[in-house]
VOBA-1610 file (N, C-alpha, C; in pm, whole numbers, padded with zeros to 5 digits, always signed):
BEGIN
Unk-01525+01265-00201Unk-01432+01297-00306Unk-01467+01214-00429Unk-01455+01280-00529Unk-01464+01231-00693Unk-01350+01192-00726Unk-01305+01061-00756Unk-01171+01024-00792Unk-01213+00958-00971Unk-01125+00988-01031Unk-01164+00945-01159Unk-01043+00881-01249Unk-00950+00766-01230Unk-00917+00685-01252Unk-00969+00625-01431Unk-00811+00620-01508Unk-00861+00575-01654Unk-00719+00468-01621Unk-00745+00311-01685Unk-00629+00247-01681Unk-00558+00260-01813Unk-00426+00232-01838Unk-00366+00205-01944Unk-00316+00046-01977Unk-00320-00027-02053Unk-00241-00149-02046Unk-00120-00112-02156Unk+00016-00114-02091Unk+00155-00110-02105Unk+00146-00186-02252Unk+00290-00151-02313Unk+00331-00211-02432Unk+00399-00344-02307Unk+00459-00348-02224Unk+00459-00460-02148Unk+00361-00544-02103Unk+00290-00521-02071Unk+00181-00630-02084Unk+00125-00558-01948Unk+00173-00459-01839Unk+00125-00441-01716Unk+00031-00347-01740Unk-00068-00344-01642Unk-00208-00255-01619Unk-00161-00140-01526Unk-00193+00003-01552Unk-00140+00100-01451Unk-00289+00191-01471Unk-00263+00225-01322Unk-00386+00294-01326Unk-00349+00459-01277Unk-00297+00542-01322Unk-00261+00643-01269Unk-00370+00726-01197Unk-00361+00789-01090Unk-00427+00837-01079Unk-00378+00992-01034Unk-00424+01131-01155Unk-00336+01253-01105Unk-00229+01229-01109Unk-00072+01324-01175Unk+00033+01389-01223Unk+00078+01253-01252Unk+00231+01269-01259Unk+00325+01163-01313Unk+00348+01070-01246Unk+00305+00914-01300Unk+00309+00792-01215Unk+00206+00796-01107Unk+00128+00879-01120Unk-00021+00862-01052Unk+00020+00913-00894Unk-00079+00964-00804Unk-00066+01013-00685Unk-00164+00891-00597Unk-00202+00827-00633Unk-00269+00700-00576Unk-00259+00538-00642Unk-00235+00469-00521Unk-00224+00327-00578Unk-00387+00239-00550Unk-00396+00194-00671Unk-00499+00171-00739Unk-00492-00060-00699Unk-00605-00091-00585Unk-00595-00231-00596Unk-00794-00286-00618Unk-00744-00334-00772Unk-00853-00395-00790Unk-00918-00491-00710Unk-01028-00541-00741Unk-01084-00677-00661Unk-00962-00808-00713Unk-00984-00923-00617Unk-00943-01039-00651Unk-01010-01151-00719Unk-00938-01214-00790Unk-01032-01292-00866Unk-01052-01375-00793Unk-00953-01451-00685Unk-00963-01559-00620Unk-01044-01557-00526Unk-01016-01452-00457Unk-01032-01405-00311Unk-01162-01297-00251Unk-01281-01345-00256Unk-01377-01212-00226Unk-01356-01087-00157Unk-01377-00959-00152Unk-01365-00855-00065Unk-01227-00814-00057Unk-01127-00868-00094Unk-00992-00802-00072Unk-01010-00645-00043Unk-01015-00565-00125Unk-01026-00395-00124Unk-01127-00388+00004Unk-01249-00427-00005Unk-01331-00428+00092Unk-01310-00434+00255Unk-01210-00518+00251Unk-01143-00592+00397Unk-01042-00479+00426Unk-00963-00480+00339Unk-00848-00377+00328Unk-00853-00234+00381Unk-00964-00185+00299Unk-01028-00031+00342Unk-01054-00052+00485Unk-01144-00157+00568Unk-01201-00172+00674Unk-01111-00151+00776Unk-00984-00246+00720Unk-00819-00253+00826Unk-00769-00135+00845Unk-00785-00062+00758Unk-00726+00097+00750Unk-00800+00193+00818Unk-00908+00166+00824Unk-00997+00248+00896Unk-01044+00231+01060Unk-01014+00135+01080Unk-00979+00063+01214Unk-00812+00093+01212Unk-00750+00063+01215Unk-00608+00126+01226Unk-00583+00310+01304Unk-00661+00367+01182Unk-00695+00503+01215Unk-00754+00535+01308Unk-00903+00455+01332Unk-00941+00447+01464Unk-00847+00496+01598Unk-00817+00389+01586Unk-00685+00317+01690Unk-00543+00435+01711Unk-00527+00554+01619Unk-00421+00624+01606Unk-00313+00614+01527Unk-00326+00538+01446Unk-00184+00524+01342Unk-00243+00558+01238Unk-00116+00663+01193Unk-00155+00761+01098Unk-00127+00705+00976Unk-00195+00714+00873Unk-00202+00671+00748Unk-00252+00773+00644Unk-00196+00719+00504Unk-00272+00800+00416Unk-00432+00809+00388Unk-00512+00874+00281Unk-00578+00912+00267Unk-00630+00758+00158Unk-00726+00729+00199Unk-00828+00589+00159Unk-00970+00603+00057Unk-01002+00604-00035Unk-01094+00597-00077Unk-01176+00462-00142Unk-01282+00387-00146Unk-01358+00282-00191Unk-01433+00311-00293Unk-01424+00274-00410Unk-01422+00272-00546Unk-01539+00171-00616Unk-01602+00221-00675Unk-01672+00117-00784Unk-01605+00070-00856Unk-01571-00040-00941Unk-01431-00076-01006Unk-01507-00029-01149Unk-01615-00040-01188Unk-01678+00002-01294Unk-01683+00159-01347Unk-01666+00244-01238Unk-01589+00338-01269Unk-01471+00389-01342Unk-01407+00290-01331Unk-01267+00302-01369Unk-01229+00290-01523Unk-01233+00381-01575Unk-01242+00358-01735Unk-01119+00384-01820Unk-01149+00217-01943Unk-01037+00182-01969Unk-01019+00074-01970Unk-01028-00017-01832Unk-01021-00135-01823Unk-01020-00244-01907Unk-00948-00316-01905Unk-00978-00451-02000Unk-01082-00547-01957Unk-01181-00586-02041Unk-01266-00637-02034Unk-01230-00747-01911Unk-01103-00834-01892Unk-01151-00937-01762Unk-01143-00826-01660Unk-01045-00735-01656Unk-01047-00668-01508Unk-01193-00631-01499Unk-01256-00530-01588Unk-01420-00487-01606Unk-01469-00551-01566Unk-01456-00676-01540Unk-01559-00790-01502Unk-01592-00822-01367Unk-01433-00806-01279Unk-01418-00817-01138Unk-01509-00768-01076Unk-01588-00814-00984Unk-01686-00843-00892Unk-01616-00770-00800Unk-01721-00680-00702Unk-01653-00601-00581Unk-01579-00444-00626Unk-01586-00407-00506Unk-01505-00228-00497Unk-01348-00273-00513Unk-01318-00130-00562Unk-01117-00083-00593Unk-01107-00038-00469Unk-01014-00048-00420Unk-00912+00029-00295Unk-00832+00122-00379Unk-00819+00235-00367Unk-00743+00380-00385Unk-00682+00422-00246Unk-00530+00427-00225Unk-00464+00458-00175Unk-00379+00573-00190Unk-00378+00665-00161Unk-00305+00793-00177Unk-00181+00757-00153Unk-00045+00777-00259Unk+00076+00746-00215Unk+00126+00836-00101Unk+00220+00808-00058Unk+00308+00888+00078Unk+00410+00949+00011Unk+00481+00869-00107Unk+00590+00903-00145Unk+00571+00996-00293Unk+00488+01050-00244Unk+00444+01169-00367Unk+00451+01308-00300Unk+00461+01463-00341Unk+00463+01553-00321Unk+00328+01642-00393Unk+00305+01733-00331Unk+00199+01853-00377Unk+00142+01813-00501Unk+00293+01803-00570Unk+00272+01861-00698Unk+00273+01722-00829Unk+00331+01604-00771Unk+00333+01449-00801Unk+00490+01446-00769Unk+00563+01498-00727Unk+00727+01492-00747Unk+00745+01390-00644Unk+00818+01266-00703Unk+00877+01171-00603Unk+00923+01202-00498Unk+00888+01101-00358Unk+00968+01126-00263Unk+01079+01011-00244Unk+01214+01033-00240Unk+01249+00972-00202Unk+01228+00836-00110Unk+01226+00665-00116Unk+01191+00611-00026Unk+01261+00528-00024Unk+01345+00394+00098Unk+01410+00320+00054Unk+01318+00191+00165Unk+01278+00059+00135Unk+01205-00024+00182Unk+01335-00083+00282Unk+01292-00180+00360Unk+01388-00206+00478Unk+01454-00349+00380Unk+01380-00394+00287Unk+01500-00497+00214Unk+01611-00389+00110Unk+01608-00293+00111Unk+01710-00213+00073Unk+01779-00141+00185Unk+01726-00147+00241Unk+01839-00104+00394Unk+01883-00187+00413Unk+01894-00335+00450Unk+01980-00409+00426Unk+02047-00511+00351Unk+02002-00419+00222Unk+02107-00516+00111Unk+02078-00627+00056Unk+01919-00644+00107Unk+01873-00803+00018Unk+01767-00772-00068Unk+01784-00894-00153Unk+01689-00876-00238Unk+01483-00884-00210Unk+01440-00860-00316Unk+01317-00897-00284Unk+01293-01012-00294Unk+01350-01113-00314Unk+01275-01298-00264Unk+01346-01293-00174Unk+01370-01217-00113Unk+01434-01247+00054Unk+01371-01201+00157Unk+01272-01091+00161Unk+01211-00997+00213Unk+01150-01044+00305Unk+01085-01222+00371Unk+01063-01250+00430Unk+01177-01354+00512Unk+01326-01357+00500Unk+01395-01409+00557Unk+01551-01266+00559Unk+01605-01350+00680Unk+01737-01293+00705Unk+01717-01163+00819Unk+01625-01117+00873Unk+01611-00997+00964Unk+01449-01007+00974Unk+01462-00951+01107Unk+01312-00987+01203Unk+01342-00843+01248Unk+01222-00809+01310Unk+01136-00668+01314Unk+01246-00637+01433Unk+01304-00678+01521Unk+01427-00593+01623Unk+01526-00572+01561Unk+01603-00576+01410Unk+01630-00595+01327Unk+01606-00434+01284Unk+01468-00419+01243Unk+01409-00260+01202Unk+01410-00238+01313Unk+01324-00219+01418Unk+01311-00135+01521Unk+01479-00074+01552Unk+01564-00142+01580Unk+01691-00088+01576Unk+01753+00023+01517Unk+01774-00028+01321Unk+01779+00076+01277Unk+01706+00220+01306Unk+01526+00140+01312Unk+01477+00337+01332Unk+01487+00386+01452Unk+01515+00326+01600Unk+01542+00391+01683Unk+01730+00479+01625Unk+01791+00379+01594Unk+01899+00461+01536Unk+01947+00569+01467Unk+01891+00579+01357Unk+01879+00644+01299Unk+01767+00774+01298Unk+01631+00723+01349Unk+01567+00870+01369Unk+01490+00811+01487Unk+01522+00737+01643Unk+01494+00798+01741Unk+01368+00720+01823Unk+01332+00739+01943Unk+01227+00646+01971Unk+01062+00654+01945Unk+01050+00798+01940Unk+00918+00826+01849Unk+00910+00710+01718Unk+00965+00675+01625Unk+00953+00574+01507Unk+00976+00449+01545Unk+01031+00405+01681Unk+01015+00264+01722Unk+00885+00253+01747Unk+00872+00358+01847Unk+00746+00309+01887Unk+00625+00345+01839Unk+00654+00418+01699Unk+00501+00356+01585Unk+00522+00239+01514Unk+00632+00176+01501Unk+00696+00078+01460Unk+00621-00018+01485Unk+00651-00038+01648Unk+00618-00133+01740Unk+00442-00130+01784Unk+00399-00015+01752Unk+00221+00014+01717Unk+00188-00067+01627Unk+00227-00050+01515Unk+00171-00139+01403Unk+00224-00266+01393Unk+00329-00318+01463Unk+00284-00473+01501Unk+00207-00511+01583Unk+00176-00418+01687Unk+00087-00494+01761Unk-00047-00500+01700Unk-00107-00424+01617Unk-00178-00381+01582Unk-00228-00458+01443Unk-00110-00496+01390Unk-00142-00638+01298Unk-00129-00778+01354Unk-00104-00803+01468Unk-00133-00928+01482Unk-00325-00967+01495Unk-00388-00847+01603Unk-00526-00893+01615Unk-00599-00952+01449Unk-00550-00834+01365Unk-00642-00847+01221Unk-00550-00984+01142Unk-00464-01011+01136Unk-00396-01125+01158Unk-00305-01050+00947Unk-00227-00949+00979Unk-00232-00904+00906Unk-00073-01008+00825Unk-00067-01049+00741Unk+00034-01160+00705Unk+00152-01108+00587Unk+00118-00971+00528Unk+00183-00923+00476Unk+00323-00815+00525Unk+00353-00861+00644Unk+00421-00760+00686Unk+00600-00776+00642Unk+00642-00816+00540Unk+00789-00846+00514Unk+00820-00703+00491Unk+00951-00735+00472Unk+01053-00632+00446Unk+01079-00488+00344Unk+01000-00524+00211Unk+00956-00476+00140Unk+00827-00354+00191Unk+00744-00375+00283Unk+00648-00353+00342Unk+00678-00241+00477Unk+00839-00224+00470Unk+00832-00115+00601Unk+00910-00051+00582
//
């Protein structure tokens, strides 16, 4: 696939990279400045994941030099983009509805790693829609501990 990505930098100061209809149909993660391979590692986790049976969106690995527009430091970043196809997009770009599990229960985002632990979620989604979603739930923890995956808060499920 040909993905062709132009960034904008905001009258706010933020970088968006749309990619296709309104608010873009893919999320766009550059290289790190700090950190070598981020996108690189990332794509790899996802693709091993899939391996393994947990279904995910659609992944593509990016030249970041491609990406036109850029501001000269991003241009500069060393290493491939990660392109992520959103979930919460439709056909046509129309939002999907989504609510993160720190909005299911009412906390904020600097909380997202305190106040409720994953039996906590598993609960709700057996509750609410059943044991099929626990137990992909409960897939993808097991499944991030080997890769030692550290991002998993609240915000995140």
């Amino acid at each position: 696939m040909q993905l062709k990505f132009y960034a904008i930098l905001e009258a706010t100061g933020e970088l968006t990279i749309p990619g296709e209809g309104m608010g873009g149909s893919w999320i766009v993660k550059l290289p790190s400045s700090c950190f070598p391979s981020v996108p690189e590692n990332e794509y790899t986790m996802l693709a091993l994941a899939r391996a393994v049976g947990i279904e995910l969106p659609e992944t593509e690995l990016l030249d970041t030099g491609s990406i036109q527009g850029l501001p000269t430091d991003a241009g500069a970043l060393e290493g491939k983009t990660l392109a992520v196809r959103r979930f919460d997009r439709a056909e046509r770009g129309e939002g999907i509805h989504m609510e993160d599990f720190a909005q299911v229960f009412g906390l904020y985002a600097r909380d997202r790693y305190r106040h409720r632990s994953y039996a906590n979620i598993a609960a709700v989604l057996w509750a609410e829609t059943g044991e099929a979603s626990a137990y992909e739930f409960f897939k993808r923890i097991v499944f991030s501990v080997p890769i030692g995956n550290g991002d998993m808060h609240l915000k995140n499920w």
